[in-house]
Biopython code that builds the backbone (N, CA, C, O; Angstrom):
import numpy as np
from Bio.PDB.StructureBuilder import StructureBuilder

atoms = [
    (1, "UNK", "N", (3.376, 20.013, 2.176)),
    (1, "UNK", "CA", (2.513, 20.135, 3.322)),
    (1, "UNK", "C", (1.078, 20.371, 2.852)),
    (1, "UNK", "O", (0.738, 21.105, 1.924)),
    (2, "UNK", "N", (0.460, 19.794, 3.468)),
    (2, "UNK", "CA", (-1.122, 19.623, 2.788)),
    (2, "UNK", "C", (-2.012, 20.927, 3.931)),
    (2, "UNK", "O", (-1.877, 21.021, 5.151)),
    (3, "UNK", "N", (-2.798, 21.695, 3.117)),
    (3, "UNK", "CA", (-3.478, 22.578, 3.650)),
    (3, "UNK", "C", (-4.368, 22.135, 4.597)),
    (3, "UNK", "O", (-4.625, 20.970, 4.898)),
    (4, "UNK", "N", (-4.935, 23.418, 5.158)),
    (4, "UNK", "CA", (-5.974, 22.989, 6.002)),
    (4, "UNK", "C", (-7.275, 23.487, 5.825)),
    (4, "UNK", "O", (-7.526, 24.676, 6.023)),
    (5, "UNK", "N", (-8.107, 22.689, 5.476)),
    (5, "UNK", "CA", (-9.725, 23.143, 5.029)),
    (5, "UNK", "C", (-10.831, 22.037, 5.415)),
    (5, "UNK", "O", (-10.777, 20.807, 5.388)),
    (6, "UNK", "N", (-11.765, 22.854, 5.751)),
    (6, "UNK", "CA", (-13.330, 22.440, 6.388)),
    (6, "UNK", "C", (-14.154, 22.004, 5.153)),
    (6, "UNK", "O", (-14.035, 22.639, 4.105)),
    (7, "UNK", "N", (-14.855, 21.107, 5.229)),
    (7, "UNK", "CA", (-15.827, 20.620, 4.141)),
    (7, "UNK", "C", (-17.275, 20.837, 4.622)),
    (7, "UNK", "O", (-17.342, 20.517, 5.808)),
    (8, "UNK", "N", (-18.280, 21.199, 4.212)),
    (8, "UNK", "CA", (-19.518, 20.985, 4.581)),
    (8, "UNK", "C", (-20.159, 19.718, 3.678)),
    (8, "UNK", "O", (-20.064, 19.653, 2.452)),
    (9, "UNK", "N", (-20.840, 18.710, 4.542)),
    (9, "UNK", "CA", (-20.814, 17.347, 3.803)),
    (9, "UNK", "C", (-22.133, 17.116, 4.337)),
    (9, "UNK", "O", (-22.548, 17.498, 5.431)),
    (10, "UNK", "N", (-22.922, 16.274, 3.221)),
    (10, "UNK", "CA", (-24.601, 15.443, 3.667)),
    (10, "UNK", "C", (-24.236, 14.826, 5.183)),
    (10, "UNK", "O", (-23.105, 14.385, 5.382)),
    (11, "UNK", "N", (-24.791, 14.821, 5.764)),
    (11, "UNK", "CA", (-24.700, 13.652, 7.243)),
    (11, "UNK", "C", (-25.312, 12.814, 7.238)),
    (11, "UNK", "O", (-26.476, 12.899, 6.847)),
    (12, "UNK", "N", (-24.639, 11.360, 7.782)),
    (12, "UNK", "CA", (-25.262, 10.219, 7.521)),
    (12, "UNK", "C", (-26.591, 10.278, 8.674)),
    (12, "UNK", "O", (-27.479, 9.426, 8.651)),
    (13, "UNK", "N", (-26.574, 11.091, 9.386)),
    (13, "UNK", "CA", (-27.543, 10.983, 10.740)),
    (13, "UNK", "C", (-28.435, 11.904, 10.367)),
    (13, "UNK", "O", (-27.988, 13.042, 10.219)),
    (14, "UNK", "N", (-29.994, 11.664, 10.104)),
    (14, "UNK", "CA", (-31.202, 12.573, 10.007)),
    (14, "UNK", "C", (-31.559, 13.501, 8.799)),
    (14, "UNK", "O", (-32.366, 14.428, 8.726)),
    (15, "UNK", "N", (-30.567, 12.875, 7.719)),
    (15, "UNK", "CA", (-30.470, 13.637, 6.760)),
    (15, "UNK", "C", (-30.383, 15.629, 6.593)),
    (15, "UNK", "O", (-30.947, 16.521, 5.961)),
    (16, "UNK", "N", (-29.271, 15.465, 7.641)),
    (16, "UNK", "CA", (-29.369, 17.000, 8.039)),
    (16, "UNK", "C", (-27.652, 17.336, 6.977)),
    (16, "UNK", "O", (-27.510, 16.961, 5.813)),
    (17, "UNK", "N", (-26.819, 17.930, 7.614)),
    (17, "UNK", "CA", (-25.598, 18.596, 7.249)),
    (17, "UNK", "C", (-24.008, 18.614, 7.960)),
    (17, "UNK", "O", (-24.047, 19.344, 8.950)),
    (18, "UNK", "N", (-23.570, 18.428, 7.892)),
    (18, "UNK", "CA", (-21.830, 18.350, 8.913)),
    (18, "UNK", "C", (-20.794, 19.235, 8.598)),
    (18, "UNK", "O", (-20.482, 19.294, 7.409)),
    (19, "UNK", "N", (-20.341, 19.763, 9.201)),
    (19, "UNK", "CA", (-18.992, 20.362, 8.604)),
    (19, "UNK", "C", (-17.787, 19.424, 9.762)),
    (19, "UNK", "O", (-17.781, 19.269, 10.983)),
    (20, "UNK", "N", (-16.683, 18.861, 8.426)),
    (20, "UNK", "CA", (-15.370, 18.275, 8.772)),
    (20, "UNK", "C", (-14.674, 18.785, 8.838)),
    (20, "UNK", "O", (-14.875, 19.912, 8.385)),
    (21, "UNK", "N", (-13.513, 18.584, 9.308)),
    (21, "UNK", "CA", (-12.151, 19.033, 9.039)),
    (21, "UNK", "C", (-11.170, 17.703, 7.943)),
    (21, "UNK", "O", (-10.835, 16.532, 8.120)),
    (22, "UNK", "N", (-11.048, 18.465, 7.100)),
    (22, "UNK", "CA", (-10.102, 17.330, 5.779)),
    (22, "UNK", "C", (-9.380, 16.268, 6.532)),
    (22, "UNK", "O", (-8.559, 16.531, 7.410)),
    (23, "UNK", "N", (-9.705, 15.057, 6.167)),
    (23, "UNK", "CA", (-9.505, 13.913, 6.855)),
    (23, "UNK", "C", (-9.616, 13.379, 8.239)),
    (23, "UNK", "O", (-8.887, 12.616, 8.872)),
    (24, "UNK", "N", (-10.310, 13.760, 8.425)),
    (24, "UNK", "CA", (-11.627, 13.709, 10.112)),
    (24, "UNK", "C", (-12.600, 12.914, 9.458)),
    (24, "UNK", "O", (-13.224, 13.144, 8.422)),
    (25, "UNK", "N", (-12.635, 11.918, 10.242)),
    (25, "UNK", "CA", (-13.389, 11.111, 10.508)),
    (25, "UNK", "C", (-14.898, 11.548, 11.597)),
    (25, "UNK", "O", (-15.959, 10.939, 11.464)),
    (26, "UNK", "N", (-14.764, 12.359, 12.333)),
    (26, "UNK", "CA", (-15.754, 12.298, 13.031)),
    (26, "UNK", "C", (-15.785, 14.098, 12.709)),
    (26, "UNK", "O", (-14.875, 14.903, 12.908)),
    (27, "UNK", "N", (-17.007, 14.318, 12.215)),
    (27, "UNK", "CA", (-17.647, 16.107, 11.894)),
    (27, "UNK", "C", (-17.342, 16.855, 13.545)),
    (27, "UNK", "O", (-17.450, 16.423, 14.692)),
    (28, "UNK", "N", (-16.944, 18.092, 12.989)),
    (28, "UNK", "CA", (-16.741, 19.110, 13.588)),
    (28, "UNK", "C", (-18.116, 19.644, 14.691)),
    (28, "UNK", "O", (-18.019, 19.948, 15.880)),
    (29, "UNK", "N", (-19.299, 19.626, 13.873)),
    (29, "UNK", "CA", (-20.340, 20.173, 14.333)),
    (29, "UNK", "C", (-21.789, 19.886, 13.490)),
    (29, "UNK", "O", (-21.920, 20.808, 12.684)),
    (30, "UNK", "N", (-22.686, 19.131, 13.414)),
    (30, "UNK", "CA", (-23.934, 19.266, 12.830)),
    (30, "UNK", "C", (-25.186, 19.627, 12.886)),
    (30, "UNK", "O", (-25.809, 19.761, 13.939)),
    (31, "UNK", "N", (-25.746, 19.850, 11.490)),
    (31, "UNK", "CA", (-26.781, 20.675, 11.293)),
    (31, "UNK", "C", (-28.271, 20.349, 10.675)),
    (31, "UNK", "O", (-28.483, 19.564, 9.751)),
    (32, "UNK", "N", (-29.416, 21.241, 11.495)),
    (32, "UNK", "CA", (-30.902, 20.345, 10.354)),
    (32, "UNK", "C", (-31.016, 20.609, 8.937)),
    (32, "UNK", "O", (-31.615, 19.854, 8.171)),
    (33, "UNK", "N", (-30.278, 21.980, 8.489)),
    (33, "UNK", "CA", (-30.412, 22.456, 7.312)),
    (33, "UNK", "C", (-29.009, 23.008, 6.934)),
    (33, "UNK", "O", (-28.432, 23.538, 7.885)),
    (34, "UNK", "N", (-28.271, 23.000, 5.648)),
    (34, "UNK", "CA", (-27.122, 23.248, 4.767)),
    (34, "UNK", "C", (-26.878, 25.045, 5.041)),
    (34, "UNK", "O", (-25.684, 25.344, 5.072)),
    (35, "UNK", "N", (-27.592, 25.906, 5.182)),
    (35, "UNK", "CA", (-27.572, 27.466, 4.907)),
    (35, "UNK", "C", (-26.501, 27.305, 6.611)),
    (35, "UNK", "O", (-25.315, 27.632, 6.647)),
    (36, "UNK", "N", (-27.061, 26.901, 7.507)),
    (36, "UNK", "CA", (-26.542, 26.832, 8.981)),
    (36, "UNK", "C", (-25.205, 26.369, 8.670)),
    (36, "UNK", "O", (-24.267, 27.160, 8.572)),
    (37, "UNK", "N", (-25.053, 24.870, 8.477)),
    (37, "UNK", "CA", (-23.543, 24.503, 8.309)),
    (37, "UNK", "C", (-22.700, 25.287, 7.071)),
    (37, "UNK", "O", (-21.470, 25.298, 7.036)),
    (38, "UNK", "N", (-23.248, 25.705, 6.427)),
    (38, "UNK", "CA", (-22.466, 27.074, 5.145)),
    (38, "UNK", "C", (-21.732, 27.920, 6.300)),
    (38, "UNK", "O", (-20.520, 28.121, 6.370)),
    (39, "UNK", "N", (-22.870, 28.439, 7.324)),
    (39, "UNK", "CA", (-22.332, 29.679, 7.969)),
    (39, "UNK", "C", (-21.516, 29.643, 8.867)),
    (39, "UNK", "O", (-20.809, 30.599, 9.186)),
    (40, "UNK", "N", (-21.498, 28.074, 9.615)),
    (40, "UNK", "CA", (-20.803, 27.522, 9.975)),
    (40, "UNK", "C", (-19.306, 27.649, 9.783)),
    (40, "UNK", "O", (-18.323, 28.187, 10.293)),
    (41, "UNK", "N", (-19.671, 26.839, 8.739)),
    (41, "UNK", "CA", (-18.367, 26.226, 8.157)),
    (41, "UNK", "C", (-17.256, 27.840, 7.738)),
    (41, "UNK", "O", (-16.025, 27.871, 7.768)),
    (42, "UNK", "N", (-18.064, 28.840, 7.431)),
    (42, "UNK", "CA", (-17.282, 29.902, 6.585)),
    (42, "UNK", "C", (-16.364, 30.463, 8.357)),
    (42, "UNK", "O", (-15.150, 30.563, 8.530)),
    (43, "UNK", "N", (-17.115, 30.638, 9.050)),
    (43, "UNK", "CA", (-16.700, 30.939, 10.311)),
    (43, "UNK", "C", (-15.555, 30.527, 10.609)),
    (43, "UNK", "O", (-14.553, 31.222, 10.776)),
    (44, "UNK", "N", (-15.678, 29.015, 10.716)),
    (44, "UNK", "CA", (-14.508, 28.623, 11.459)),
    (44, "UNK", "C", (-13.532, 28.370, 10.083)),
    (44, "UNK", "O", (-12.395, 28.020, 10.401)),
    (45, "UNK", "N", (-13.718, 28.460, 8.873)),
    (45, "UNK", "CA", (-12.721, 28.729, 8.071)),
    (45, "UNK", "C", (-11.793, 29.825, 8.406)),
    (45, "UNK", "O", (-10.637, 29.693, 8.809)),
    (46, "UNK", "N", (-12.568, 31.148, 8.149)),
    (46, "UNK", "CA", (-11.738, 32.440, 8.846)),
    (46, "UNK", "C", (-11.179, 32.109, 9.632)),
    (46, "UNK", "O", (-9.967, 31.949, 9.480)),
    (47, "UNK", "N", (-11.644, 31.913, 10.544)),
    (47, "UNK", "CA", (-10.881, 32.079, 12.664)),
    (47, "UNK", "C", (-9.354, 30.676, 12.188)),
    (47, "UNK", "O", (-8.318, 30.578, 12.847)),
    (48, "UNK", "N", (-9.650, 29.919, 11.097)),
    (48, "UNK", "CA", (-8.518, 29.107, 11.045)),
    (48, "UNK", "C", (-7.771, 29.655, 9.582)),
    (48, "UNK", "O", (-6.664, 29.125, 9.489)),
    (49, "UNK", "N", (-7.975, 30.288, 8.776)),
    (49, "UNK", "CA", (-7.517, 30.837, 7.872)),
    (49, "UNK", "C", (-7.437, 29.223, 6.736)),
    (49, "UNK", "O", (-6.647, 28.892, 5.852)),
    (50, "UNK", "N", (-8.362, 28.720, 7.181)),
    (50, "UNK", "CA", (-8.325, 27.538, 5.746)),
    (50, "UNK", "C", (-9.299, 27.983, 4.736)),
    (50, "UNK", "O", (-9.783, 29.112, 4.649)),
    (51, "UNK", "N", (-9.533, 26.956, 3.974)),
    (51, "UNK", "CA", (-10.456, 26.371, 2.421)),
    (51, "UNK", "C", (-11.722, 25.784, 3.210)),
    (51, "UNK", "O", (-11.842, 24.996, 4.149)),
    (52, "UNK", "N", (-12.536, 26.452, 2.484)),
    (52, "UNK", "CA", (-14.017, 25.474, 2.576)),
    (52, "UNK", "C", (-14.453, 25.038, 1.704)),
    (52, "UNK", "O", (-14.579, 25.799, 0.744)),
    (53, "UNK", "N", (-14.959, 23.485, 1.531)),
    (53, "UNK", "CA", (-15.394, 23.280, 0.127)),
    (53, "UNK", "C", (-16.789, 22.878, 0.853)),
    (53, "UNK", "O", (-16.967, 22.302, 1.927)),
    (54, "UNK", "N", (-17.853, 23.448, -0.234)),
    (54, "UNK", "CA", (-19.087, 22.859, -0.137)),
    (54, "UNK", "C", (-19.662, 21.862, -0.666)),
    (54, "UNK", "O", (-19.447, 21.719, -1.869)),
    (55, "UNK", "N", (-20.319, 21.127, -0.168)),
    (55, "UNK", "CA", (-20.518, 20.012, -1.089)),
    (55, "UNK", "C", (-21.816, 19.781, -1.560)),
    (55, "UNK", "O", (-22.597, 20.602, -1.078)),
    (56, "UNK", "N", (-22.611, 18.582, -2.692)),
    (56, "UNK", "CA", (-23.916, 18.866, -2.743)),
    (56, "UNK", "C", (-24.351, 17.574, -2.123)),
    (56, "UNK", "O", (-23.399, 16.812, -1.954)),
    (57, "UNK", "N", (-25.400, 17.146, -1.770)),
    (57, "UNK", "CA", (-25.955, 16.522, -1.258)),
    (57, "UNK", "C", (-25.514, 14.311, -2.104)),
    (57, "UNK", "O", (-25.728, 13.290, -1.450)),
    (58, "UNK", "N", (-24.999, 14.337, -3.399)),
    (58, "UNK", "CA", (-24.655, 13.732, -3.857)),
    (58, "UNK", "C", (-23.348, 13.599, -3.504)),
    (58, "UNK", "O", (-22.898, 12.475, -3.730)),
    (59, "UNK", "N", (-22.268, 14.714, -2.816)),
    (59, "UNK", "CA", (-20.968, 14.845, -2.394)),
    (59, "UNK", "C", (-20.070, 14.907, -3.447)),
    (59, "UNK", "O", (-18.965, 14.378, -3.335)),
    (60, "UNK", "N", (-20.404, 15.485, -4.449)),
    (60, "UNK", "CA", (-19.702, 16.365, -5.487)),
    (60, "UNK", "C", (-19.542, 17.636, -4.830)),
    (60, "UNK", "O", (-20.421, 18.159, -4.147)),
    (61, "UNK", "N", (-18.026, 18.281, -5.122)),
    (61, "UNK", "CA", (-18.279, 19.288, -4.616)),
    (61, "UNK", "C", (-18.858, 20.862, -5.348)),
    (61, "UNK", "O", (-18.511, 21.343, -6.427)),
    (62, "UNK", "N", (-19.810, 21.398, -4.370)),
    (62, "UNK", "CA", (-20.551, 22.442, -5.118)),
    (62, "UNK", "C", (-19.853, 24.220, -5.374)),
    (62, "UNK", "O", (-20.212, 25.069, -6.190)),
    (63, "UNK", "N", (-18.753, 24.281, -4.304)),
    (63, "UNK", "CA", (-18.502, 25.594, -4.538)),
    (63, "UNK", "C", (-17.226, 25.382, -3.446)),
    (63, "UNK", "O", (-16.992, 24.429, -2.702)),
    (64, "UNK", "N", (-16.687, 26.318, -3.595)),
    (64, "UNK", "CA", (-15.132, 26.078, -2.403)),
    (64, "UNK", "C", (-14.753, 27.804, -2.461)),
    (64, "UNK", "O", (-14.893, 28.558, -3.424)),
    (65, "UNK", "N", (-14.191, 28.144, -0.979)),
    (65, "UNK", "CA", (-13.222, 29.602, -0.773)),
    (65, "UNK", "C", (-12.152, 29.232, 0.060)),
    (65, "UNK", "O", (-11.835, 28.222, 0.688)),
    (66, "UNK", "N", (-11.794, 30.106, -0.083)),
    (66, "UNK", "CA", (-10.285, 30.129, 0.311)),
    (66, "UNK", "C", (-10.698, 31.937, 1.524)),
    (66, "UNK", "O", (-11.052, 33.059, 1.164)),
    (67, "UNK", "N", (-10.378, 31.299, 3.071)),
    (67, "UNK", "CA", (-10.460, 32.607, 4.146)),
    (67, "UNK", "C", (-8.472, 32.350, 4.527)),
    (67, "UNK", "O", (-8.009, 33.019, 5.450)),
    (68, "UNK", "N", (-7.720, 31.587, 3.908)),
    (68, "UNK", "CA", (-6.586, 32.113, 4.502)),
    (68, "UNK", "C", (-5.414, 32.461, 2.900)),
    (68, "UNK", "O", (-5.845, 33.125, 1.957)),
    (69, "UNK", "N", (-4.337, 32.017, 2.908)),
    (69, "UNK", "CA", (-3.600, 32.967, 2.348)),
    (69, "UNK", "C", (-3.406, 32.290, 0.728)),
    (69, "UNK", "O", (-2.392, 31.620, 0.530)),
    (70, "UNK", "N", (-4.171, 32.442, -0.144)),
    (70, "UNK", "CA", (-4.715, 31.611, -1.446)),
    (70, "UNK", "C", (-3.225, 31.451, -1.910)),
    (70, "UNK", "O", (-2.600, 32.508, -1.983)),
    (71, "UNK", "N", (-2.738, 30.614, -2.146)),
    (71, "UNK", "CA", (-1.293, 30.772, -3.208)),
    (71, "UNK", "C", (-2.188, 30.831, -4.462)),
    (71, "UNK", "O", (-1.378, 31.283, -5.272)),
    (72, "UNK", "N", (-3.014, 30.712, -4.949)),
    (72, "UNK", "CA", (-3.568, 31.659, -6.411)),
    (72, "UNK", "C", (-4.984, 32.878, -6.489)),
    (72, "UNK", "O", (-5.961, 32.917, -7.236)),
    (73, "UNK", "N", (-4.479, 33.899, -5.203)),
    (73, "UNK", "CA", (-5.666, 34.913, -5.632)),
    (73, "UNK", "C", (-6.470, 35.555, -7.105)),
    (73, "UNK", "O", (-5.863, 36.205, -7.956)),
    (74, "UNK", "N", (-7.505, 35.313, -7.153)),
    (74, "UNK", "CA", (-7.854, 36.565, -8.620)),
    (74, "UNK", "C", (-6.929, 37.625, -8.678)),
    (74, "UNK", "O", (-6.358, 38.490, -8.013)),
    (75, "UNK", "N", (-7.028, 37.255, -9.525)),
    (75, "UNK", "CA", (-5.970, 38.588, -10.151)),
    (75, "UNK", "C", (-6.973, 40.022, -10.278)),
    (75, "UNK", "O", (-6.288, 41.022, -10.492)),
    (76, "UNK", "N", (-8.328, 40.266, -10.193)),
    (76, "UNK", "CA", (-8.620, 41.306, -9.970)),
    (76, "UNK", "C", (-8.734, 41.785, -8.278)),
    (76, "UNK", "O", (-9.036, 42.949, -8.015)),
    (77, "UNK", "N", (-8.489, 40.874, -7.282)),
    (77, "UNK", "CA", (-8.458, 41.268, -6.295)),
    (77, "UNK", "C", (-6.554, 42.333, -5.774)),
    (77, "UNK", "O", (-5.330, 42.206, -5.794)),
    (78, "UNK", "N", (-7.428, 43.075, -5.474)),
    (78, "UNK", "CA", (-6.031, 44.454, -4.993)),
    (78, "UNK", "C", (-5.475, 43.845, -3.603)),
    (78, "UNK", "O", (-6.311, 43.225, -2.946)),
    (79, "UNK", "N", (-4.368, 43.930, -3.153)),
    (79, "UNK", "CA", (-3.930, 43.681, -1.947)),
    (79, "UNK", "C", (-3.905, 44.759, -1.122)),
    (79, "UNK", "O", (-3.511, 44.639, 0.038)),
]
sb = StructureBuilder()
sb.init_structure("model")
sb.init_model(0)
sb.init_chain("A")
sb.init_seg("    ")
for serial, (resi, resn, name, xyz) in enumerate(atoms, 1):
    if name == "N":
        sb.init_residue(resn, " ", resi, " ")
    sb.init_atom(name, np.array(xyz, "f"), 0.0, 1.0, " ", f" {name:<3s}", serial, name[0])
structure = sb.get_structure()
């Protein structure tokens, strides 16, 4: 079963920002600047307990978390 996680991605419209849902075709919600769809995106990660991956403007991805139940937490994190 394939997880469920939000991407924050370049937008083809105005050179602004999008956050998807993994294999969505059409963005969740968009933005004029990346800091907005970050905060975005972390939001509705939580409230859905998925993965966010960030991406960079080239669409490599730049950084990714995990707001629901990691099958590999840090090991310095305490439960």
């Amino acid at each position: 079963m394939a997880r469920k996680s939000n991407h924050v991605v370049p937008s083809t419209q105005k050179g602004g920002w999008a956050v998807k849902k993994s294999g969505s075709a059409k963005s969740s919600k968009s933005f004029d600047n990346k800091v907005k769809a970050v905060e975005y995106g972390k939001q509705l990660s939580k409230k859905e307990h998925s993965e966010l991956f960030i991406h960079r403007k080239d669409g490599t991805i730049q950084n990714r978390n995990s707001y629901g139940n990691d099958p590999f937490p840090p090991k310095d994190r305490k439960h």
